[in-house]
DRENFILUM-278945 format. One line per 8 residues: number of its first residue (from 1); for each residue x, y, z of C-alpha. Coordinates in nm, 4 decimals. Example, Ala and Ser with C-alpha at 12.3 -4.5 7.8 and 13.67 -1.06 7.14 Angstrom:
1) 1.2300/-0.4500/0.7800  1.3670/-0.1060/0.7140 .
//
This chain:
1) 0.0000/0.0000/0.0000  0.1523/0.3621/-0.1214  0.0563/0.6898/0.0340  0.2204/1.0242/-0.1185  0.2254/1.2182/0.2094  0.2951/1.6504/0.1425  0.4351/1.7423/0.4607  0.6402/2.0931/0.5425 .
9) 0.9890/1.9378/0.7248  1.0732/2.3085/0.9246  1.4202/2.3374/0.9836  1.5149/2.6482/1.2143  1.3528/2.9312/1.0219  1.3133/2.7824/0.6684  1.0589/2.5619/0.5771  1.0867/2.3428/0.2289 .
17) 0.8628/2.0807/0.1216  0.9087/1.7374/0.1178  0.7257/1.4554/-0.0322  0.7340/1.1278/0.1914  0.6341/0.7991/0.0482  0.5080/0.5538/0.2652  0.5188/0.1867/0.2089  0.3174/0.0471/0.4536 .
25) 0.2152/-0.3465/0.4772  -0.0911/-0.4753/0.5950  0.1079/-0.6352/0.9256  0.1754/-0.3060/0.9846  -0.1141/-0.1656/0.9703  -0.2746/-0.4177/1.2105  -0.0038/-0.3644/1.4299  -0.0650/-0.0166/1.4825 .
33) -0.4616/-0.0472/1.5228  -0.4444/-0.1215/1.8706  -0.3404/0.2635/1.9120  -0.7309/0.3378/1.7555  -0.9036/0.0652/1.8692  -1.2015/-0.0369/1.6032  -0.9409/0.0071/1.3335  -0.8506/-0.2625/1.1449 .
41) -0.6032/-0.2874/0.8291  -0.9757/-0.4271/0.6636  -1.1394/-0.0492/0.7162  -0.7739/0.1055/0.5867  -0.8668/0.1916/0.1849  -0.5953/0.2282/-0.1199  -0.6819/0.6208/-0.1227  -0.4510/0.9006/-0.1643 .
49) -0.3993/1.0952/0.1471  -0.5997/1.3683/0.2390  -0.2910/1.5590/0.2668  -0.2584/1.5751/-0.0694  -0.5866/1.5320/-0.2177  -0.8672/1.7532/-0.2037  -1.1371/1.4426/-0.2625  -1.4316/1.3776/-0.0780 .
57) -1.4903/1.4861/0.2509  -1.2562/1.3808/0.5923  -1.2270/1.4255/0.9539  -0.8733/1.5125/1.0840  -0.5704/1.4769/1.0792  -0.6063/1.2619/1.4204  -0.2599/1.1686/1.5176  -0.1451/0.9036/1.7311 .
65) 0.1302/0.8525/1.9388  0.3128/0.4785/1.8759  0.5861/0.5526/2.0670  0.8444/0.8340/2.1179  0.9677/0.7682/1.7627  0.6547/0.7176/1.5989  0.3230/0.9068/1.5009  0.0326/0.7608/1.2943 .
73) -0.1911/1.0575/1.0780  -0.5642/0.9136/1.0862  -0.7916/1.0649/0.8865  -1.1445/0.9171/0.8386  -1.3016/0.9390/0.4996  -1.7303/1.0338/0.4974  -1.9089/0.8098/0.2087  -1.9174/0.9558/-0.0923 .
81) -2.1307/0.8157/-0.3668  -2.1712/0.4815/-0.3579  -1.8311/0.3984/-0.1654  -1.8038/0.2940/0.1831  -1.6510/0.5177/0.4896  -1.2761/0.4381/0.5259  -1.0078/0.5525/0.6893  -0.6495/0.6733/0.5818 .
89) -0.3422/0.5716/0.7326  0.0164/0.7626/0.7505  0.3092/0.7769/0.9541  0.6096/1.0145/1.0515  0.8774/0.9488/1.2487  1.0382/1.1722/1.5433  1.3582/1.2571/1.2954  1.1045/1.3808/1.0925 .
97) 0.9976/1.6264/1.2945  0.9234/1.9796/1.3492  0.6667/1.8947/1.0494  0.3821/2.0760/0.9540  0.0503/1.8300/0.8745  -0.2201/1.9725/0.6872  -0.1459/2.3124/0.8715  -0.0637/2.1929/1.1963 .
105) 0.3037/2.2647/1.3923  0.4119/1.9292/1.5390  0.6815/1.9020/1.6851  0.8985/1.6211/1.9144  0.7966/1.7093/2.2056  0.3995/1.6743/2.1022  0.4340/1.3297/2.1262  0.6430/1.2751/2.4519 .
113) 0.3638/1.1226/2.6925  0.5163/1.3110/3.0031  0.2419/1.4489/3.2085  0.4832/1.6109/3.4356  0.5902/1.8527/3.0979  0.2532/2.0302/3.1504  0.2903/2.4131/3.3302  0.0556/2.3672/3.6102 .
121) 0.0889/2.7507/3.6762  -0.2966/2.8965/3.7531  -0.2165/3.2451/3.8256  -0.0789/3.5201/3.4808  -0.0011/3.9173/3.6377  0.0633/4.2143/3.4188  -0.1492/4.1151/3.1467  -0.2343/4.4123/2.9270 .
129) -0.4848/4.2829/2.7112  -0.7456/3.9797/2.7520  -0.9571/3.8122/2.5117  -1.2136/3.5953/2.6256  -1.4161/3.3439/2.3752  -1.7221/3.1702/2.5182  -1.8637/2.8200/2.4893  -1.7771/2.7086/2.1117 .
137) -1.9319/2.3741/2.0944  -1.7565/2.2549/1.7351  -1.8550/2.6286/1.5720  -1.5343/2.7330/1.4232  -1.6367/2.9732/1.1329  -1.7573/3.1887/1.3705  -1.4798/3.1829/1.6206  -1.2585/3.2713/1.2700 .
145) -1.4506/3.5224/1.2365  -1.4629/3.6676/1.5622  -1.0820/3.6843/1.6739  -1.0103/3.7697/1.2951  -1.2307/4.0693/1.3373  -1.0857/4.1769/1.6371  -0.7370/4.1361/1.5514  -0.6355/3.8436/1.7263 .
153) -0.5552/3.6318/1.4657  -0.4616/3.7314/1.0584  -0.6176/3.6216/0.7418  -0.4653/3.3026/0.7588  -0.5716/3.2153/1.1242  -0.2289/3.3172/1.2583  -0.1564/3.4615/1.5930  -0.1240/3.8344/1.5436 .
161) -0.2024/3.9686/1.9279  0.1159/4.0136/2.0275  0.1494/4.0173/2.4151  -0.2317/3.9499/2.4525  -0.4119/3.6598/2.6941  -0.6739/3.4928/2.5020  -0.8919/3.2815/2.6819  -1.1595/2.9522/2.5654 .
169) -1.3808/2.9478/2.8337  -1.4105/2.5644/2.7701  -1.6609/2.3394/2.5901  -1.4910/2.2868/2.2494  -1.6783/1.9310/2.1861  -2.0394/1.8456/2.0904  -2.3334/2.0179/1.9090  -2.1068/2.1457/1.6211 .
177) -1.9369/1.9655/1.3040  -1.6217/2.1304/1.3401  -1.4740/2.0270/1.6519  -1.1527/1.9033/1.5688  -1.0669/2.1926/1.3351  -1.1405/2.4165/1.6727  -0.8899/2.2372/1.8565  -0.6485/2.2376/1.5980 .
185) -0.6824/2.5812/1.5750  -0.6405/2.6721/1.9558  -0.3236/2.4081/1.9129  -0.1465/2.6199/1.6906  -0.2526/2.9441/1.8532  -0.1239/2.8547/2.1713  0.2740/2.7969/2.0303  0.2533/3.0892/1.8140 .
193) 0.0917/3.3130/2.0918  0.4009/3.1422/2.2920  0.6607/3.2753/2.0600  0.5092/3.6000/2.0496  0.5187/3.6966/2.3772  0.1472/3.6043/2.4301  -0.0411/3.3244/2.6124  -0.3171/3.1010/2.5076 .
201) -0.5567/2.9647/2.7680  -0.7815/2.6824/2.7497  -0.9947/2.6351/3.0202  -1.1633/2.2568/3.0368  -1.5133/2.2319/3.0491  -1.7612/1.9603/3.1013  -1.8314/1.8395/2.7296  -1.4904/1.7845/2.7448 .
209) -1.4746/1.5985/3.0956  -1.8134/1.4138/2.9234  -1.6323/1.2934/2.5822  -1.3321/1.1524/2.8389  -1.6131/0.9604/3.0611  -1.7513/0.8538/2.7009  -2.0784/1.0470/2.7685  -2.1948/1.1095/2.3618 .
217) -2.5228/1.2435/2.4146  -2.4936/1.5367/2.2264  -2.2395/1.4771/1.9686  -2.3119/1.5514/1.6683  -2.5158/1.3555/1.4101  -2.1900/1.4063/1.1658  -1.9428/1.2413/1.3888  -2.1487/0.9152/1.5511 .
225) -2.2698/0.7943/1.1910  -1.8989/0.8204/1.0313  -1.7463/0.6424/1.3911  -2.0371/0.4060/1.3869  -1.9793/0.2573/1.0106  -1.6044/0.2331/1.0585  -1.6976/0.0743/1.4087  -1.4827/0.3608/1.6221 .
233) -1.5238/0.5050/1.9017  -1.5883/0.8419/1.9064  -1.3933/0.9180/2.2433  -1.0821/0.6384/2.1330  -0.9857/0.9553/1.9017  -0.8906/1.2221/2.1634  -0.7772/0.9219/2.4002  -0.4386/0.9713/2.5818 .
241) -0.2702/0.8607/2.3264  -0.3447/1.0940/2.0775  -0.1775/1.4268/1.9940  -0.4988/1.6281/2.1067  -0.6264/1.4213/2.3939  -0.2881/1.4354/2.5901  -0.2527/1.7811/2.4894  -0.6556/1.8420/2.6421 .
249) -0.5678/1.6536/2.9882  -0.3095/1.9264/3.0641  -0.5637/2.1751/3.0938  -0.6526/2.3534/3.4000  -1.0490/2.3915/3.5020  -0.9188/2.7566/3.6756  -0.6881/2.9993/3.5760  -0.6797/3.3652/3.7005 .
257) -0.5177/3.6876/3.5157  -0.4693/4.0120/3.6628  -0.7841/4.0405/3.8964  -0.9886/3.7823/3.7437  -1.0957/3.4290/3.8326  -1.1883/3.2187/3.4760  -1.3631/2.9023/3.5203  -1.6283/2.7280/3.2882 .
265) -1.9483/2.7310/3.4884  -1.8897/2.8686/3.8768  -1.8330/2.8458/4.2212  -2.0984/2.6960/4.4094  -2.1879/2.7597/4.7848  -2.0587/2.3708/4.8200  -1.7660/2.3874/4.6627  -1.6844/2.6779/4.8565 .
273) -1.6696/2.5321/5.1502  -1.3882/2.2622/5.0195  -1.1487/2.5561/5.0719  -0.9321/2.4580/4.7828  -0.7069/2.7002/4.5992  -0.7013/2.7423/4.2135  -0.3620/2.5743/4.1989  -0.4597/2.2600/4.3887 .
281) -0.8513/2.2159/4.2005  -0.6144/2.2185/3.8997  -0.3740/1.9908/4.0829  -0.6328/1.7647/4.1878  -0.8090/1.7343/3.7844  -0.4547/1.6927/3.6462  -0.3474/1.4262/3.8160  -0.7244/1.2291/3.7448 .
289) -0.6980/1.3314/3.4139  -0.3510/1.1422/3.3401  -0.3974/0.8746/3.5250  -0.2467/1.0176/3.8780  -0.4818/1.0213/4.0851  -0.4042/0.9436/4.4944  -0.6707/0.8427/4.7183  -0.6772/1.1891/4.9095 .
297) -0.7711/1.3133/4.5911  -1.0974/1.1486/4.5311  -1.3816/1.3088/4.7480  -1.2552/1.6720/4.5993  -1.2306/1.5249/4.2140  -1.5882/1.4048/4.2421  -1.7109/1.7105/4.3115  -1.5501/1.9284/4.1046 .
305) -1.6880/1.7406/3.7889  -1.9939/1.6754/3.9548  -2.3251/1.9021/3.9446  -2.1976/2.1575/4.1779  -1.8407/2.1581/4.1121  -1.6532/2.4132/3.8779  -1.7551/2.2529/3.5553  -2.1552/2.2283/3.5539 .
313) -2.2875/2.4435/3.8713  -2.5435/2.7322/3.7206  -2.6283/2.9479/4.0020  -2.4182/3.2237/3.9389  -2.6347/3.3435/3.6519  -2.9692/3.5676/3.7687  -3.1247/3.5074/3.4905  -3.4991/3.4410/3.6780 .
321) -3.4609/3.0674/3.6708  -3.2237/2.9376/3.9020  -3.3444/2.7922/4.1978  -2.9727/2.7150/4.3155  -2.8713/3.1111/4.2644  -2.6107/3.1418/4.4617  -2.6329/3.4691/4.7490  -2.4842/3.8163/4.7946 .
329) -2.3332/3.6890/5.1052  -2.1589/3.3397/4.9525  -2.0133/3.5459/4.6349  -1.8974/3.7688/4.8449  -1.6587/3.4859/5.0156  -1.6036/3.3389/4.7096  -1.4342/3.6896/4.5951  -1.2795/3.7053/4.9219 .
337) -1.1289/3.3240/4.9267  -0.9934/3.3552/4.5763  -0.9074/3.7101/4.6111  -1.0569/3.8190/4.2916  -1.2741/4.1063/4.1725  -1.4976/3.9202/3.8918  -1.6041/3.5675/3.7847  -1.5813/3.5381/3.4214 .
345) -1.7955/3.1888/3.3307  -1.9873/3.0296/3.0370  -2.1567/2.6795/3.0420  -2.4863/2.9105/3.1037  -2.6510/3.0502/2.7781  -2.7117/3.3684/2.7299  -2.8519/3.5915/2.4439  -2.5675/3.8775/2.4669 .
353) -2.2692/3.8840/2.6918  -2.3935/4.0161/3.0371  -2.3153/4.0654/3.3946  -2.4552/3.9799/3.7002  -2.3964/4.0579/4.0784  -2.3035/4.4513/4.0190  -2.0362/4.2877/3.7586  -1.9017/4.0250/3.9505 .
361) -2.0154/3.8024/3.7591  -1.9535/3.7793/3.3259  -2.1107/3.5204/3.1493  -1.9578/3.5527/2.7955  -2.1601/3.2039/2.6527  -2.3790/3.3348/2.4039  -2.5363/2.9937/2.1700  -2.2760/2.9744/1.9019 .
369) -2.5222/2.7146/1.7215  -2.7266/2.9997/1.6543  -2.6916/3.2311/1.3956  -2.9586/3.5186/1.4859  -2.7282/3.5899/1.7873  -2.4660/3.8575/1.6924  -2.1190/3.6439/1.7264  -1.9336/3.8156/2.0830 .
377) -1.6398/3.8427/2.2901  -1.4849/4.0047/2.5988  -1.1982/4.2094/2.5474  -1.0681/4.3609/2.8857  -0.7855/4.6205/2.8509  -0.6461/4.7960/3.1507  -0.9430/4.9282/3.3247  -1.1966/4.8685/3.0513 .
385) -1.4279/4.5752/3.0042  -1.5863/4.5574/2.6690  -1.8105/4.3522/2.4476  -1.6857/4.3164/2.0961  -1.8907/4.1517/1.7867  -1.7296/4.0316/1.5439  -1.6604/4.3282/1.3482  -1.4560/4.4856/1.5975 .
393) -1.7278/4.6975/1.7470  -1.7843/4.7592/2.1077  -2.0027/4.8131/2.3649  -1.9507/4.8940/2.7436  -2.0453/4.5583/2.9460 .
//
């Protein structure tokens, strides 16, 4: 089996293309299925690589760590006329590397399996610009469209902020039909925002925590039909051993910048009274997340995934619903405990990015999935907080 494989081999500052060709038998092929389980070298079709073909339409790249030498490009092909779903296989090998696949940076050290190579550090000071993108749930024209607009990113979906802190409030997966271009996307941001002088934060929310615990209820249509007639598992692609998935289990579920406290849904009047720190509720999720997890940890893990912990608890959003709304008097000590001025949350739908609790509160998740609602983002500079669409307009919050 042949695949003509157009990669970009980057060397220092110059980048020239090479064309790899792949032999690859079928032992081989097997061999390497157990890092995807579901696929076989029977589902692996005599295709040209997406990487150089246009043809039909694909999900991917998903790459796969075989070892420290070793990655394996997946792409999964839809049906197109009266063919079959398939999937296409290529490999690269660490000497190989930096390489740019179908757009995307990787480099050797994306496919070390260290979790202890992860920066664990919660708290960011003398920030001088913030960006902060709500819920996107797989809807990444209009994220394009919304740091584009506002300067965050060029016409080629570059990194062009400088200095700048931008901030997914978490909630990549489900709903949408784009989700692994959106993480692909935030992937590259976050190394070129790195080189720049910048930072890229993603924050994890719980469709993400729900696609790890194999919880598919609301993935889309798009993605269970193509996993379901190659016999895949939806989750098995953002596993631990896969490029994105370790990359996602490094994430923290709080961060703070400046005088802000981000986290994906809230603080509840439960979790409160844990008394745990930013850095150690990160702690504790990391070392669950890759497979660390010490029996101290356990009581505090399940409830900060669970229905009042950091990742699904509502009741900081007066929106006339809640019957959990959390008081005047428990924000207050929630301010006080993690010595910050404002909340800034999503999970928690809202029409147009608002504040709640005299602005202690910002809910910046406005229904992506929508397209009525105006596309919207929170841009805080220096003493300003301000809602920008994506034509660079703004509004006082």
């Amino acid at each position: 089996m042949q695949f003509k494989v157009r990669c970009y081999k980057v060397s220092g500052n110059i980048r020239s293309v090479i064309l790899i060709t792949l032999f690859m038998a079928v032992t081989i092929c097997s061999s390497s299925g157990m890092f995807l389980p579901g696929v076989t070298a029977e589902k692996v079709k005599n295709s040209e690589s997406p990487l150089s073909s246009s043809n039909g339409k694909t999900e991917g790249p998903h790459i796969m760590i075989i070892d420290e030498k070793r990655v394996e490009i997946l792409y999964l092909n839809y049906p197109s006329g009266s063919g079959s779903a398939s999937v296409t296989r290529d490999t690269l090998t660490a000497e190989e590397l930096p390489a740019v696949v179908d757009g995307i940076l990787i480099e050797p050290e994306d496919i070390i399996l260290d979790y202890r190579t992860a920066s664990l550090n919660s708290c960011f000071t003398d920030v001088n610009k913030i960006f902060v993108v709500g819920d996107i749930h797989g809807e990444y024209e209009r994220v394009i469209d919304l740091l584009s607009g506002n300067g965050i990113i060029d016409n080629g979906g570059n990194w062009s902020w400088g200095d700048g802190h931008l901030v997914f409030i978490g909630d990549i997966f489900d709903r949408g039909k784009k989700v692994t271009e959106t993480l692909w996307l935030i992937f590259n941001l976050e190394k070129q925002a790195r080189k720049a002088g910048g930072k890229v934060h993603l924050i994890l929310g719980n469709h993400e925590n729900m696609i790890f615990r194999n919880d598919l209820r609301y993935v889309a249509d798009e993605y269970s039909e193509l996993c379901n007639d190659l016999d895949i598992s939806y989750p098995d692609l953002f596993n631990e051993r896969s490029i994105l998935g370790h990359w996602l289990r490094q994430k923290p579920v709080m961060i703070q910048i400046n005088r802000f406290t981000f986290v994906h849904a809230g603080i509840s009047p439960k979790m409160l009274q844990l008394e745990l720190p930013v850095d150690t509720i990160n702690s504790i999720i990391h070392r669950y997340m890759n497979g660390r997890e010490i029996a101290s940890d356990v009581n505090s893990r399940e409830f900060i995934l669970g229905r009042e912990g950091a990742l699904w608890f509502r009741g900081m959003v007066n929106d006339g619903s809640r019957e959990d709304l959390i008081d005047q008097a428990t924000l207050s000590r929630a301010l006080e405990f993690f010595r910050t001025e404002a909340f800034i949350i999503g999970h928690t739908e809202v029409d147009s990015i608002t504040s709640f609790f005299n602005k202690k509160v910002i809910d910046v998740n406005i229904p992506k999935r929508h397209k009525r609602i105006r596309e919207q983002g929170l841009l805080i500079e220096q003493d300003r907080i301000i809602v920008v669409d994506n034509k660079g307009r703004q509004r006082a919050l």
